[in-house]
C-alpha positions as CSV (number, residue, x, y, z in Angstrom):
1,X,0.0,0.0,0.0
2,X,0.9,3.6,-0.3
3,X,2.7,5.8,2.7
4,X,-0.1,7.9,4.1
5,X,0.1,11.4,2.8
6,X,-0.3,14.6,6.0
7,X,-2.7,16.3,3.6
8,X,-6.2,13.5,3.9
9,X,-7.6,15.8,6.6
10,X,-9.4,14.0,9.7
11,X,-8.2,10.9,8.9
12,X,-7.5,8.5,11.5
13,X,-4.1,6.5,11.6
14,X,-4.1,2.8,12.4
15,X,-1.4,0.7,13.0
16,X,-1.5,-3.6,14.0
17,X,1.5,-5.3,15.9
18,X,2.3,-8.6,15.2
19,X,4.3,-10.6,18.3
20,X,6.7,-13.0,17.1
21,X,8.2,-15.8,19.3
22,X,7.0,-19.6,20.7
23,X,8.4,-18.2,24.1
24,X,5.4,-15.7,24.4
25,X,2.9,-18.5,23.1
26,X,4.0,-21.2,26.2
27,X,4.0,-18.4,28.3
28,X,7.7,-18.5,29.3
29,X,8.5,-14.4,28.2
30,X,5.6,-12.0,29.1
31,X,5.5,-9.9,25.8
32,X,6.2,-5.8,27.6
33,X,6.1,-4.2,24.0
34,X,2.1,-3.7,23.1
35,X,1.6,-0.9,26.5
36,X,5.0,1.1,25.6
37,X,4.0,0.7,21.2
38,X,0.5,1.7,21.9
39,X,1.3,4.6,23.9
40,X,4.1,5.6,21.2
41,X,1.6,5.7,18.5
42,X,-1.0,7.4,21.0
43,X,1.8,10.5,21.2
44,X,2.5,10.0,17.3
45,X,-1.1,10.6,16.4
46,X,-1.8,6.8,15.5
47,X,-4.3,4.6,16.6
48,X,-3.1,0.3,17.3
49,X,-6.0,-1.2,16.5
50,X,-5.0,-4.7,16.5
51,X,-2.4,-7.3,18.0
52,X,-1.8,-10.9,17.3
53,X,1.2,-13.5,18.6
54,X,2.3,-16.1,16.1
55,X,4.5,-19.0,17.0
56,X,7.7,-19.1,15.2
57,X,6.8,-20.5,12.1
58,X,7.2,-19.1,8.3
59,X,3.5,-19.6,7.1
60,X,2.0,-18.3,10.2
61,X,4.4,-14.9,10.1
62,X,3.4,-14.4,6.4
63,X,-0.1,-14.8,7.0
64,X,-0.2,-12.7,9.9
65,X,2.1,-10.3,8.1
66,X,0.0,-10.6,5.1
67,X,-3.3,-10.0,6.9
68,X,-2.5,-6.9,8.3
69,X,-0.2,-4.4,6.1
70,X,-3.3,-3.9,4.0
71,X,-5.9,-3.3,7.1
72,X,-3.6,-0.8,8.6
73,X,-1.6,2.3,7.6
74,X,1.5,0.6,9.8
75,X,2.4,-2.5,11.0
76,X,5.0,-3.2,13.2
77,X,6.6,-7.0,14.0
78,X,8.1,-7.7,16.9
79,X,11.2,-10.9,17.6
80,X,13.0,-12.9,15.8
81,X,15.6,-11.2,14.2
82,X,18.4,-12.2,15.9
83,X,21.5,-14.0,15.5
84,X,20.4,-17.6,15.8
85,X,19.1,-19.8,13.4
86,X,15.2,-19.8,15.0
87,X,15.1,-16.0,13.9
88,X,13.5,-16.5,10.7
89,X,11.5,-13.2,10.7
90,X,13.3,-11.8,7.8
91,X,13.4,-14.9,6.4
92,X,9.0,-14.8,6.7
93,X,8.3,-11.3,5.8
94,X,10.4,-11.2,2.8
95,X,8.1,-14.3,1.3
96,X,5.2,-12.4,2.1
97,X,6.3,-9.8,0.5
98,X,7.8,-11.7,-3.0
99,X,10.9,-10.3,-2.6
100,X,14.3,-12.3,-2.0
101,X,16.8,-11.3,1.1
102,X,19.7,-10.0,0.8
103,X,22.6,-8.5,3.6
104,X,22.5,-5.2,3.7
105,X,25.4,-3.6,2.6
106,X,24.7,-0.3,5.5
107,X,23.7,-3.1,8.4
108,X,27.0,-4.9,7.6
109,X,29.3,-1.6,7.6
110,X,27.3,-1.0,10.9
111,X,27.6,-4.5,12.4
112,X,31.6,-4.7,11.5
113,X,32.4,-1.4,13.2
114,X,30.5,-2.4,16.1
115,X,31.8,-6.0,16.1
116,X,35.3,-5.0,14.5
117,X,36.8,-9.0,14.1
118,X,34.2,-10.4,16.5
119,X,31.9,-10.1,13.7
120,X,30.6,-14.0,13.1
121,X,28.7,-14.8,10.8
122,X,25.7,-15.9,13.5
123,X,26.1,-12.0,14.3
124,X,25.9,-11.3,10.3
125,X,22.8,-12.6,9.9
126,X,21.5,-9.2,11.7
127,X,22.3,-7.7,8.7
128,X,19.6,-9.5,6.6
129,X,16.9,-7.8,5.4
130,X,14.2,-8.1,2.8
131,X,15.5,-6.1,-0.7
132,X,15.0,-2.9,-1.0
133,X,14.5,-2.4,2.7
134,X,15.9,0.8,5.0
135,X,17.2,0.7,8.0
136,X,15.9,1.7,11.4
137,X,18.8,2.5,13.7
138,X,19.4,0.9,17.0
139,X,21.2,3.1,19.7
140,X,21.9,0.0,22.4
141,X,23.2,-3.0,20.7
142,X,23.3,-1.3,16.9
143,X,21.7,-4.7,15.1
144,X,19.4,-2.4,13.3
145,X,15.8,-2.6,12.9
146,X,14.1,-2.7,9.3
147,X,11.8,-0.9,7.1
148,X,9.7,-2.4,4.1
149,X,7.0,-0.8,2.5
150,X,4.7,0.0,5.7
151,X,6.4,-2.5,7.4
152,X,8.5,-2.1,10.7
153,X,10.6,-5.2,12.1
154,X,12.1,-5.2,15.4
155,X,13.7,-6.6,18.2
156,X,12.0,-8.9,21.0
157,X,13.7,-7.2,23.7
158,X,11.8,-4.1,25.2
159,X,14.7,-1.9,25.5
160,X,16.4,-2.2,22.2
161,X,12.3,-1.8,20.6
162,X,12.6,1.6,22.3
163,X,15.4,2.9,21.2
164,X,14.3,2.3,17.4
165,X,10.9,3.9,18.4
166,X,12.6,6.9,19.3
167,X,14.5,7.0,16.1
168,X,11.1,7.3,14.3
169,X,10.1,9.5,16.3
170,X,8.1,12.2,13.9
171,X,8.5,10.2,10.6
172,X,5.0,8.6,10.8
173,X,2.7,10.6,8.7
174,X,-0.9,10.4,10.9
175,X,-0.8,12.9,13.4
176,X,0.3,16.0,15.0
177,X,4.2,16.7,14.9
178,X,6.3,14.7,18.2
179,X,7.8,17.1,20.3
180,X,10.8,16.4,22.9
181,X,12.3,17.8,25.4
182,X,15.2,16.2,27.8
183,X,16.0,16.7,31.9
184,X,19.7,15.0,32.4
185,X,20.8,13.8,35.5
186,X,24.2,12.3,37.1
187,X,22.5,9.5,38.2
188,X,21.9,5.9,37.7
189,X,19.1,4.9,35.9
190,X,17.8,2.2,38.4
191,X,17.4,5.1,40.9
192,X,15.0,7.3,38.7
193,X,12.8,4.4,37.5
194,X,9.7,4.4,39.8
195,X,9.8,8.3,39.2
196,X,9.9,8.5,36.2
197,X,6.9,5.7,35.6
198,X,4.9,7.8,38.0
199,X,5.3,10.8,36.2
200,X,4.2,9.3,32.9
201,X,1.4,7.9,34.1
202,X,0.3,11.1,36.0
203,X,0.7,12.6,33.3
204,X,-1.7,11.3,29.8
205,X,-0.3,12.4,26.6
206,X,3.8,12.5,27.8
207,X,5.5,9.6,27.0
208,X,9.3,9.6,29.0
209,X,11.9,7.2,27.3
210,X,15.4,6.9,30.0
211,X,18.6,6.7,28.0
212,X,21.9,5.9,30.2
213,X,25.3,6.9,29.8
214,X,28.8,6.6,31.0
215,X,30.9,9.4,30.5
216,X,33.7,11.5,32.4
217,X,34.2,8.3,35.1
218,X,30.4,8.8,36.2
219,X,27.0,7.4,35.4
220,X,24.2,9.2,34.0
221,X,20.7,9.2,32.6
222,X,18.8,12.0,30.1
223,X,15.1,11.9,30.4
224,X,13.2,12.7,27.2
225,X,9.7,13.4,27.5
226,X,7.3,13.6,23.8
227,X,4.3,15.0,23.2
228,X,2.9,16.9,20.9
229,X,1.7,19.9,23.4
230,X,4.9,22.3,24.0
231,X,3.2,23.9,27.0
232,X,2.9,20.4,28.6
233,X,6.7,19.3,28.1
234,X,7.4,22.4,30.0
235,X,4.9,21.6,32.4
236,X,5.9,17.5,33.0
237,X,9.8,18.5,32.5
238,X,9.3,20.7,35.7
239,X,7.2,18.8,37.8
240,X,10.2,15.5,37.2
241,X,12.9,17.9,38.1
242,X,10.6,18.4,41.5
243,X,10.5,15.0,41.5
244,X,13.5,14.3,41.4
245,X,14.7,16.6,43.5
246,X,12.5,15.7,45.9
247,X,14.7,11.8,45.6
248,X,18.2,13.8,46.3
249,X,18.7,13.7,42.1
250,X,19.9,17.1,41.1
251,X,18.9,17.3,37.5
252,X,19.2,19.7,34.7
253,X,16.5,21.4,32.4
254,X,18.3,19.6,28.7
255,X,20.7,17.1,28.1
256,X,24.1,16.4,29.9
C-alpha cells in the first residue's frame, strides 16, 4: 500500500502489531512491547488497533504479516531477528512480500564497526533484510531494525524496541508533529525508575523514554519526554525535576 500522505484531513491512523516468538505463546517471556507501542503511537497521532502472537513458524508470520499491512496504515513485527538460526522473521516477511533477502550492505558496515573482528557470521545474519529495505537504527546494541514498505521489524527485547521507536520519532505521517524535550541527571538509571513511571502515568499524553550513559568516570541518565503539546513538556519537565529533587537527584532542564 501507499505511505499515508499529512494532507487527507481527519483521517485516522491505524497501526497492527504482530508478536513473534513460541516463548510468548508457552508463556515462558511475558510480551512488555504492546503498553510502551501503543502509547508511542497514541503520542504520534496513531491509533493500534490490532495485536496478534504467532508462533515461530514461516507460514503463520506471512499470514499474519500478510493479513494486516493492507488493514492498517503501519504495522510493526516484533522478535525474531536475531542471530540464531530460530530467527526467521526476515526470512517470513520477505516471502510475504515476493521479494528475495539479501545482507544489507549499511547493516553490515554498521555491524563490523561495532563487532570490529568479533563479527561472526551468526552475528551477520542481523544484517539480513528483505530487498530494497531501509534501516531503522538501534542506539543500544546497533543490530538495526528494518523498514519495508509500511512495514516495521524489530527486536524482541523491550529496551532495544525503544530505542528504534525513538528513532522514528516524527517520521510517521498520521498525526500532529512529536515534540521532545530532555532533563539530564548524574545518576543511575535504576534510581529514577519508579519516578519516572509515575510521572508518565500522572501525566496522559507525555510519553518519558530513559537513555543511560557513561561518561567523564560517572554514570548518567537524560530523560526525554514527547508529546505533541509544547506547553505540557514544559509543564511535566518541571514537575520530574521536582521529582526528582524531591529523591536527592539534582537534574538539569536539557541534556548532559
Amino acid at each position: 500500500m501507499n505511505e499515508p500522505s499529512h494532507t487527507q484531513a481527519g483521517r485516522i491512523y491505524t497501526a497492527a502489531l504482530v508478536i513473534i516468538g513460541d516463548e510468548i505463546l508457552s508463556g515462558r517471556t511475558q510480551d512488555a512491547n504492546t503498553a510502551y507501542l501503543a502509547k508511542w503511537l497514541g503520542v504520534q497521532g496513531i491509533r493500534l488497533k490490532e495485536v496478534r502472537v504467532v508462533a515461530d513458524e514461516m507460514d503463520a508470520i506471512a499470514d499474519a504479516v500478510n493479513a494486516l499491512r493492507v488493514m492498517h496504515d503501519y504495522l510493526f513485527t516484533t522478535g525474531g531477528i536475531g542471530p540464531t538460526h530460530d530467527d526467521i522473521t526476515v526470512d517470513a516477511i520477505a516471502a510475504a512480500l515476493g521479494l528475495d533477502v539479501i545482507i544489507h550492505p549499511d547493516a553490515r558496515a554498521i555491524l563490523a564497526a561495532h563487532y570490529g573482528d568479533q563479527l561472526t557470521d551468526a552475528r551477520l545474519r542481523m544484517a539480513r533484510t528483505p530487498a530494497g529495505a531501509s534501516l531503522i537504527e538501534n542506539p543500544r546494541t546497533k543490530a538495526p531494525g528494518i523498514r519495508v514498505e509500511n512495514i516495521f521489524i524489530m527486536a524482541g527485547v523491550p529496551m532495544i524496541t525503544q530505542g528504534m521507536l525513538a528513532w522514528l520519532d516524527g517520521q510517521l505521517p498520521g498525526g500532529a508533529p512529536v515534540l521532545s524535550r530532555s532533563v539530564g541527571a548524574w545518576t543511575q538509571e535504576s534510581k529514577a525508575a519508579e519516578i519516572l513511571k509515575r510521572t508518565e502515568k500522572e501525566n496522559p499524553g507525555v510519553q518519558i523514554g530513559s537513555y543511560p550513559f557513561w561518561r567523564e568516570g560517572k554514570t548518567g541518565a537524560n530523560f526525554v519526554m514527547r508529546s505533541t503539546s509544547d506547553a505540557q513538556l514544559a509543564e511535566v519537565a518541571q514537575k520530574l525535576m521536582a521529582a526528582l529533587s524531591e529523591a536527592g537527584i539534582t537534574s538539569v532542564d536539557g541534556e548532559l
